[in-house]
C-alpha positions in Angstrom: 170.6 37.6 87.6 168.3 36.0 85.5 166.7 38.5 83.3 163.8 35.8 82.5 162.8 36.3 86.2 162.5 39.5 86.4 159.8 42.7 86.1 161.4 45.8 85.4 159.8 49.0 87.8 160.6 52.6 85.6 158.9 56.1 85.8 158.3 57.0 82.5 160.2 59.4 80.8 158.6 62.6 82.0 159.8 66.4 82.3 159.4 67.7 85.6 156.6 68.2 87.7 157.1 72.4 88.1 158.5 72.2 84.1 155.8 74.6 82.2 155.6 72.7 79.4 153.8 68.9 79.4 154.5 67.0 76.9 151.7 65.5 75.0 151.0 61.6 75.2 152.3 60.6 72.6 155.8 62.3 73.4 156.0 60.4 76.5 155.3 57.0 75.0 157.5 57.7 72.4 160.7 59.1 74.6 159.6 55.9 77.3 159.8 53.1 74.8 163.2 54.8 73.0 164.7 55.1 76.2 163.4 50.9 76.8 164.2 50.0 73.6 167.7 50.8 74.1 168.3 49.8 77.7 166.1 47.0 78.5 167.2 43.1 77.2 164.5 41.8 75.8 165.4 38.9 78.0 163.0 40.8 80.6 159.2 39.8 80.2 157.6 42.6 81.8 157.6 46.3 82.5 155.5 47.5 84.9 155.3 51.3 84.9 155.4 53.8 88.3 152.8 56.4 88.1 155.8 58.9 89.3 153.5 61.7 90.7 151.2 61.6 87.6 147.9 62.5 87.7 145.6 58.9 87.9 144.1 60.0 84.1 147.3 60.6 83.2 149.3 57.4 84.2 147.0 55.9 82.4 146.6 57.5 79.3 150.3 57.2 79.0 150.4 53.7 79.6 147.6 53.7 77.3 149.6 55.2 74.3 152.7 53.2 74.6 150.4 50.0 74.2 148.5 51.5 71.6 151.2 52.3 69.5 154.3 50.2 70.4 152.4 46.4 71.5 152.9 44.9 69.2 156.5 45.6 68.5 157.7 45.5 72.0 159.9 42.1 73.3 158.0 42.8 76.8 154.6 43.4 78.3 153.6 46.5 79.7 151.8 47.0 82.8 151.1 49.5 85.7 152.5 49.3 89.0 150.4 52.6 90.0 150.4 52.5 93.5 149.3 55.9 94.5 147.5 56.5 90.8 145.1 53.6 92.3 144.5 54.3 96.0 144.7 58.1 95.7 141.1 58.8 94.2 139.8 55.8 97.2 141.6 57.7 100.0 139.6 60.6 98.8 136.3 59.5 99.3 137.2 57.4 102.3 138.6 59.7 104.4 138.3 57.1 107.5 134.1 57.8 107.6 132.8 53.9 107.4 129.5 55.6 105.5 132.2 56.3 102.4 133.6 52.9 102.0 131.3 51.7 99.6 131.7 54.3 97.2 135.7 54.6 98.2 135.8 50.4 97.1 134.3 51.4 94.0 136.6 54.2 93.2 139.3 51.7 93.5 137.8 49.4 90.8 137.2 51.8 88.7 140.9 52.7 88.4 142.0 49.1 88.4 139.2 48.4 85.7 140.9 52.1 83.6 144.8 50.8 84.0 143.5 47.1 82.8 141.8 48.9 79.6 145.2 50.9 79.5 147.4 47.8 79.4 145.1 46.2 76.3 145.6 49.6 74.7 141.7 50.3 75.3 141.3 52.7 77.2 140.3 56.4 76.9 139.3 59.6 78.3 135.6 58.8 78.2 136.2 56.3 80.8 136.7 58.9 83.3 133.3 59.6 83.2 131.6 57.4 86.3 
């Protein structure tokens, strides 16, 4: 296989959706890149991050955080790969009435716009607000 090929799909390392206790931000970036750091060659040029039944705000605030405080000293680029995160908030609105689309297409954007902020290590809460 040729790791210079390659972009690497994980969840982040998250406790469980029914576990009482979230972890802040900052704990998930740090436990995610550890866990990276030791597993992934830095061979691989990209890592492109599930949302892995996160909220959308969440996802990216996570992203977010590991870019913010591990960019720079990472051997590979971090990314989303939010699926679900993205369309979710869309499907929403949508909801199959044509009169919706409009406002559906730019609920879409705006996510893609909030995980592109969140890959630069830009983004933040205040985003949210549309």
């Amino acid at each position: 296989m040729m790791l210079e090929g390659m972009i690497l799909k994980p969840n982040m390392v998250l406790p469980g959706l029914t576990c009482p206790k979230q972890e802040e931000v900052e704990k998930v970036a740090d436990a995610t890149v550890r866990c990276l750091l030791r597993a992934v060659p830095a061979a691989v040029p990209g890592i492109a991050f599930l949302s892995g039944g996160q909220s959308c705000e969440l996802a990216s605030a996570r992203l977010n955080a590991m870019n913010v405080r591990f960019k720079s000293q990472l051997p590979w680029g971090l990314a989303f790969s939010f699926a679900r995160a993205i369309q979710q908030p869309a499907l929403e609105i949508w909801r199959s009435e044509e009169a919706h689309v409009l406002a559906a297409q730019q609920a879409l954007y705006h996510r893609a716009k909030c995980n592109q902020a969140a890959c630069r290590g830009e983004y933040n809460a205040t985003m949210e607000r549309i």
